[in-house]
Every structure is written in structure tokens, then in C-alpha cells.
C-alpha positions as CSV (number, residue, x, y, z in Angstrom):
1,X,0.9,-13.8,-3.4
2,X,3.1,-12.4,0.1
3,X,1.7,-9.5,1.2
4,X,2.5,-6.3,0.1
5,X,5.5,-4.3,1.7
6,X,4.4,-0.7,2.9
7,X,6.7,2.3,1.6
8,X,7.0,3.3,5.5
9,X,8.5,-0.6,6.3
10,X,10.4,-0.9,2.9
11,X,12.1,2.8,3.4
12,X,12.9,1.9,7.4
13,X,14.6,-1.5,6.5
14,X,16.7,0.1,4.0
15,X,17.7,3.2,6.1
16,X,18.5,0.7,8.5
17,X,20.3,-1.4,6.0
18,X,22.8,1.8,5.5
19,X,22.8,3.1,8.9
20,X,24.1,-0.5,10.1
21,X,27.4,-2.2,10.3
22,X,26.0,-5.9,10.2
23,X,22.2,-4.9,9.6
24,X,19.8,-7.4,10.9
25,X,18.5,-10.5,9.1
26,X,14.9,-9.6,9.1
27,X,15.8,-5.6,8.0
28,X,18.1,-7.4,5.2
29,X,14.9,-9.7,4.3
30,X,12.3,-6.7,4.2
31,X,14.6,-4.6,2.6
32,X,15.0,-7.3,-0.4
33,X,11.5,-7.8,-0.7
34,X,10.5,-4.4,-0.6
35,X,13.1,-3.4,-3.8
36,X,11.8,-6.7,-5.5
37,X,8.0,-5.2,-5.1
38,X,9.1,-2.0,-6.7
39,X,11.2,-3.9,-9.7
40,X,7.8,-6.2,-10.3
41,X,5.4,-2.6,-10.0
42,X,7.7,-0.9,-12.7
43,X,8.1,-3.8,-15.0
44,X,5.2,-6.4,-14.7
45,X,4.9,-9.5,-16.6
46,X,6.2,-12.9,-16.5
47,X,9.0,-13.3,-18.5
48,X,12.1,-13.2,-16.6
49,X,12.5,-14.6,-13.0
50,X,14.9,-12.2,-11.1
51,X,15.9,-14.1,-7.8
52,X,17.7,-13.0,-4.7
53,X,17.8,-16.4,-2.3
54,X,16.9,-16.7,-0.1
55,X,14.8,-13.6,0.9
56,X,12.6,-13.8,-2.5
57,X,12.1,-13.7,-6.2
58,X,9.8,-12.1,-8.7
59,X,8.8,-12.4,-12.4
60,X,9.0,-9.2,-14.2
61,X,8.7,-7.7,-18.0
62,X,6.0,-8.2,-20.7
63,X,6.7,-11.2,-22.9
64,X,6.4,-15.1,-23.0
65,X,5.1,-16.3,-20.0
66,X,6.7,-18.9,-18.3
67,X,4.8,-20.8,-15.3
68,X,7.0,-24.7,-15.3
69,X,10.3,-25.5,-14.8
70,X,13.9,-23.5,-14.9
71,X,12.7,-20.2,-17.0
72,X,14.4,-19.3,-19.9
73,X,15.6,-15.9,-18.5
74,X,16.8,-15.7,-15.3
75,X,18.4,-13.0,-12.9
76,X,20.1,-14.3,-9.7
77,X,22.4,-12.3,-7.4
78,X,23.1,-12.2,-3.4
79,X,21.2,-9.6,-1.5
80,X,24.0,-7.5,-0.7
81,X,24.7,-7.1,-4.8
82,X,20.6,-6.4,-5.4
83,X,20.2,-3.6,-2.8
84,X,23.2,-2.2,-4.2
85,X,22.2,-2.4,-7.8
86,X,18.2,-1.6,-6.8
87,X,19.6,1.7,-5.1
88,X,21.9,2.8,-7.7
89,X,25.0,2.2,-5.1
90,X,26.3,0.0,-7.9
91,X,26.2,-0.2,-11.3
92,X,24.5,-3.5,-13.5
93,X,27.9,-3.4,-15.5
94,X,29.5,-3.5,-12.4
95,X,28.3,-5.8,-10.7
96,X,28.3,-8.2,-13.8
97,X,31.8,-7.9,-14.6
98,X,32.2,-8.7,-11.0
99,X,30.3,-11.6,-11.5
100,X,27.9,-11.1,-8.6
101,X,25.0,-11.2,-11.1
102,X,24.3,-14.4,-12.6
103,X,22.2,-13.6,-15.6
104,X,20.7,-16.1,-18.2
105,X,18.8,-15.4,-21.3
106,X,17.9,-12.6,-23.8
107,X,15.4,-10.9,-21.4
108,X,17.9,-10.8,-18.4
109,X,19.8,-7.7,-18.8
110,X,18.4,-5.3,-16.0
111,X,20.0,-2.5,-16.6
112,X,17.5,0.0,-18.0
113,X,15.1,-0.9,-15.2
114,X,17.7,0.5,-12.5
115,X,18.1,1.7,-10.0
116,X,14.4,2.1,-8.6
117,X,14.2,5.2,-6.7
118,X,12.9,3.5,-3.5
């Protein structure tokens, strides 16, 4: 298991996200993380695989549990689009439609789990 992301550390890399024009790699890498912690506090479980290469990715929500292979419910989007959508800059229909969110399964629809309220 990485180790846990403070609120202090997660907060500072996403104020510095939005403060900067080309934010740093590490701020864009902790910021990631930190919103990827929250989404796997509010919703734990194993039964989708949400993934935001190549900073990280986390299994979230109650159900089937799924420990080999490609899971059967999958979330995958840049980190740009997850901040956005983790903040509530941007809307999941959005962003979908956009097709910045690559979403596979029954499970995988996100949108009643955001944004997080960092």
C-alpha cells in the first residue's frame, strides 16, 4: 500500500495545481494521488479499477472483487481530465462525451461519487 497523502500535502499540490500555468510534475503526481485517496476513502471496495497513468490507480465500490487480470470495470482518464472531474471543474457527462474518460463495465459510471470536496 503507498503511503498515505496528508490533507496539508494533497491541498498544497492542488492549490498549486490551479495557481500554475505548467504546474510541476511532482505537484501534478501528488495532486492525483491525493484525489484518488479521497475517491478510494469515500467509496471502498474492489470492484472497479479507476486509473489515471501514470501517477496511480485505485479500486473502489462494494461488489465482486477482482484481484487477476484486466477487471471487468474499468475507469481510465489523463490527469488533467481527473482533477478536473475530482474537483467539480468538470462534469462526468462532460468529460465522457468528450471522450477523455474511457469507462468499461456496469460499475464504471462515476458520477454520483463526484466531485470529492478535497
Amino acid at each position: 500500500m503507498p503511503r498515505k497523502i496528508s490533507t496539508d500535502a494533497g491541498r498544497a499540490a492542488l492549490a498549486a495545481l490551479a495557481a500554475a500555468q505548467s504546474p510541476s510534475r511532482t505537484d501534478r503526481a501528488t495532486a492525483v494521488r491525493y484525489l484518488l485517496q479521497l475517491l478510494a476513502e469515500k467509496a471502498p471496495g474492489n470492484s472497479v479499477e479507476v486509473r489515471v497513468p501514470p501517477f496511480g490507480a485505485v479500486q473502489v465500490l462494494e461488489g465482486p472483487r477482482h484481484t487477476r487480470g484486466t477487471p471487468p470495470n474499468v475507469v481510465e482518464t489523463d490527469a488533467d481530465t481527473w482533477v478536473a472531474l475530482a474537483t467539480g471543474a468538470e462534469k462526468w457527462a462532460d468529460a465522457a462525451a468528450a471522450g477523455r474518460i474511457h469507462a468499461s463495465g456496469t460499475r464504471a459510471d462515476l458520477s454520483a461519487l463526484l466531485p470529492l470536496r478535497p
